[in-house]
C-alpha angles and dihedrals in degrees: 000000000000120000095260095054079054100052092047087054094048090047095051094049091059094048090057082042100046086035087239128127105254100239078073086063126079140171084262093049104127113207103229115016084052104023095030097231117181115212092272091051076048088054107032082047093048086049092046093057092045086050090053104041092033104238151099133278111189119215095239088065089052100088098054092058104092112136132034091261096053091053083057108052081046097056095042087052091050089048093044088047086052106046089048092054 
């Protein structure tokens, strides 16, 4: 997947999750300043997106990802790391 077929799925997957149309969601879009996530949307959203890509996403980084964006840059991080190993 590029980068850019990550980030719409990501961003679709935080418009189901905030109950918005996607065109409403955007790499800047922060969860919960924008979508107004409490900390278990946070969570269910950060185990969807484990459960999709197929990775990890440790608690500690939890916290830095705050906007749709920087989901992204995590998750193609994540897929570039593993296909290297």
């Amino acid at each position: 997947m590029t980068r850019e077929e990550i980030q719409q799925k990501l961003m679709e997957m935080a418009a189901e999750k905030a109950g918005v149309p996607v065109l409403q969601v955007t790499p800047a879009t922060h969860f919960v300043n924008d979508l107004e996530f409490d900390s278990l949307d946070t969570m269910e959203y950060a185990m969807e997106v484990e459960d999709f890509f197929k990775l990890s996403v440790p608690d500690e980084d939890l916290d830095k990802l705050v906007t749709v964006g920087a989901v992204a840059d995590f998750v193609v991080e994540e897929l570039n790391g593993a296909a290297t190993a």
